[in-house]
Residue, then its C-alpha position, 0 to 999 in steps of 0.5 A: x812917171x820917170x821911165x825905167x832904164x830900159x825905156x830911156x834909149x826909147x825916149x832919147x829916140x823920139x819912140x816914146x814921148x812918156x811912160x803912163x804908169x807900169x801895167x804888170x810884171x809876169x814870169x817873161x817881162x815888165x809891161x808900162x803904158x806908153x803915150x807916143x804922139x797922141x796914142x796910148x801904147x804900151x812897151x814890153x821889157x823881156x826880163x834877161x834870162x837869169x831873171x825870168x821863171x819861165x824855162x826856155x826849153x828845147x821844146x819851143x826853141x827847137x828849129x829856131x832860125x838864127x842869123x848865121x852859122x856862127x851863132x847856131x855854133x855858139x848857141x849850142x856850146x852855151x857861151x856868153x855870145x851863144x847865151x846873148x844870141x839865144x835871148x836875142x832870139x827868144x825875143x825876137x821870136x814874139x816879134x815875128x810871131x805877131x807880124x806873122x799872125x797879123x797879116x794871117x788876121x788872127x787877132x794879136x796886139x798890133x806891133x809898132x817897133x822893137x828896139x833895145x829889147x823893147x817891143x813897143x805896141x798896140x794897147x789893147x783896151x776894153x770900153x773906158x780906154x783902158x787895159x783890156x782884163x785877161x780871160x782869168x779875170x771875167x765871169x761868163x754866161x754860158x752861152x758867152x762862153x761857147x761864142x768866145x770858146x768858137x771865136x778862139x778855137x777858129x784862131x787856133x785854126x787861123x794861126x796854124x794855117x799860119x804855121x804857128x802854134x801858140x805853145x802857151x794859151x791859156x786865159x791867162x794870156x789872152x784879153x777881151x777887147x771892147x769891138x768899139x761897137x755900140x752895142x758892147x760886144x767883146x772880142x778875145x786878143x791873144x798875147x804873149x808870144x815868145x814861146x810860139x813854134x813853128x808847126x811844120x818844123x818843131x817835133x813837140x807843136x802836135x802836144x803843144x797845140x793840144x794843150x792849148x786846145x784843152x786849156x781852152x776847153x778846161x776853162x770855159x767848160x767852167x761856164x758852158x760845161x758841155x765844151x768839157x766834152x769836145x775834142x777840137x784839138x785832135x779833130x784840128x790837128x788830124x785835118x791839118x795833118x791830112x791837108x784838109x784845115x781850111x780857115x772855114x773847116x767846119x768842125x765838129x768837136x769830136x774825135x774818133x782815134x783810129x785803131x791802134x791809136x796811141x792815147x796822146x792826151x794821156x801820154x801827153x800828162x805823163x810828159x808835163x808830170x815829168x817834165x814839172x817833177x824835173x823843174x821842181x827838182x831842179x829848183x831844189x838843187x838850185x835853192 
């Protein structure tokens, strides 16, 4: 197919020899396979700011290092240049994020290059050599569910040792990979990352890695109901928080608060409730 505008300085640079076809198009970007040489990638196009539906919220850019002061001043008045700087680093926040993780071994898309607002990378496929499906996307036996749900929860670990926590997990954003074993094997591969956040720097990562436990716990509870009632996410964030999360913790699935402990699930509900009723109202007044 023709390349997109924003793939075309690719081209002309040699990144990219063709575009295969577009894969999808989500609240954050556009997502086309790519062949470079002899290997089928894929190019990730951000949508500009004004064009995304998912909100850059204060929440995930909290401690966000910039370049240079000048920058952080201008971020913080909303100019022009402070707007471009905050994109830019939205952007680049995916791109770190799966240097980062890679090198921890957490299982991420393999990253090539980023260029122009591009980030070109590995295309992670499933048995045919195409496009591995979402989560959302496949049926599972139970016990299926409860190896993937281990595997991933031991990701969850993996990356926080990394200081990073997703802030977005869901299974709308993690695919099932073919192993290249004969025997058929699938391993999960978390994607989409612009929105991950430092876990030692952002006052918000504790609600947000709970979240994302939960929405782990919530969707393949649907196929293993048991998994409904574990508590990996406090039990991990306790043991992180205390300096004993060790990649080969051995976890439990239960919690059990301390005295006086604030329920956190519950305030962590009223939060979300609020901060949704505040994006619907907001949306309104926009309209």
């Amino acid at each position: 197919m023709k390349a997109p505008p924003r793939l075309q300085s690719l081209v002309e640079e040699g990144l990219i020899d063709t575009v295969v076809r577009q894969l999808m198009s989500g609240k954050e970007a556009m997502v086309y396979v790519v062949r470079c040489g002899d290997e089928t990638r894929c190019a990730k196009i951000y949508k500009e700011a004004n064009n995304r539906s998912f909100r850059q919220a204060v929440d995930y850019t909290e401690n966000r290092k910039v370049k240079n002061s000048r920058q952080a001043r201008a971020m913080a008045k909303g100019s022009k240049f402070g707007r471009q700087a905050q994109e830019a680093a939205w952007q680049s926040a995916e791109v770190d994020a799966l240097y980062r993780l890679a090198a921890a071994g957490v299982r991420v898309p393999k990253p090539y290059n980023f260029f122009d607002g591009v980030l070109l990378m590995e295309l992670v496929s499933d048995a045919n050599g195409d496009a591995a499906p979402r989560l959302n996307d496949v049926s599972f036996t139970p016990e299926q569910a409860i190896a993937h749900h281990t595997t991933l929860i031991g990701e969850v670990v993996r990356m926080l040792g990394a200081g990073v926590v997703h802030g977005d997990l869901s299974e709308f954003n993690i695919l099932l990979a073919h192993s290249g074993e004969d025997d058929g094997t699938d391993f999960p591969v978390i994607i989409d990352l612009p929105q991950a956040v430092d876990a030692a720097g952002n006052n918000h990562a504790q609600r947000m890695l709970l979240r994302d436990v939960a929405n782990l716990r919530d969707f393949f509870g649907q196929f293993a109901p048991a998994l409904k009632r574990t508590a990996y996410g406090p039990e991990i964030w306790s043991l992180y928080q205390a300096g004993l999360l060790e990649n080969d913790t051995v976890l439990t699935g239960q919690y059990k608060p301390a005295p006086g402990e604030v329920d956190l699930g519950s305030v962590m509900r009223e939060i979300d409730d609020a901060r949704d009723e505040e994006a619907a109202r907001r949306l309104r007044m926009a309209m």
